[in-house]
Phi, psi and omega in degrees: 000122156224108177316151162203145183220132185238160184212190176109326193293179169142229194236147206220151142259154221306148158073355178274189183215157200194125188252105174286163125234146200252094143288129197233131199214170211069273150290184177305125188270334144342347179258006191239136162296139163262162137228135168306075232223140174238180219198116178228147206322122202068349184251101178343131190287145172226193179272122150277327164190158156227161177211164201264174183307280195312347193108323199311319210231136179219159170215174172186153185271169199306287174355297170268352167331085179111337161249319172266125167245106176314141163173165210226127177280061173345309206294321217232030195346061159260104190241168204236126167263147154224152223216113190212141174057050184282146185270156167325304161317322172295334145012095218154141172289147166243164179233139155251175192220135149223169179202131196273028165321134191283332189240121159264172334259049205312296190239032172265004140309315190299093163344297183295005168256358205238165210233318181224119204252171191237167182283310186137081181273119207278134185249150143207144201247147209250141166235000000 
């Protein structure tokens, strides 16, 4: 089992920045992909980013390309969105995820693959 709790979210105005983080406890977190995902006012939750165990490796949709980056403390079993130039649209509960998946990043898009979620910290951006 691994709990996760994220914190960090609130309220920005447009073009601002905002650093989530995911505390993550019970096994070892080094062995789980983590990912990021968010869920906006009406809308199916979707993906925003992932990172590989080790850090080494990240991926993120399009949305968020160039503005946001992920990454992650092993030591501090912790992983981090950092959120820059954000737009209205981003607007949105964010989640983290982990998973113990054999290939990244093959299915670290897929919401139905990740086994343990965090409650959800609300972003919201102002314009």
């Amino acid at each position: 089992q691994v709990q996760l709790v994220e914190s960090g979210g609130g309220l920005v105005q447009a073009g601002g920045s905002l650093r989530l983080s995911c505390a993550a406890s019970g096994r070892t977190f080094s062995g789980y992909v983590m990912g990021w995902f968010c869920q906006a006012p009406g809308k199916e939750r979707e993906f925003a980013a992932a990172i590989s165990r080790s850090g080494g490796s990240t991926l993120y949709a399009d949305s968020v390309k160039g503005r946001f980056t992920i990454s992650r403390d092993n030591a501090k079993n912790t992983v981090y969105l950092q959120m820059n130039s954000l737009k209205p649209e981003d607007t949105a509960v964010y989640y983290c995820a982990a998973d113990d998946m054999a290939i990244f990043p093959m299915r670290a898009t897929i919401e139905q693959v990740y086994d343990y979620w965090g409650q959800g910290t609300q972003v919201t951006v102002s314009s």
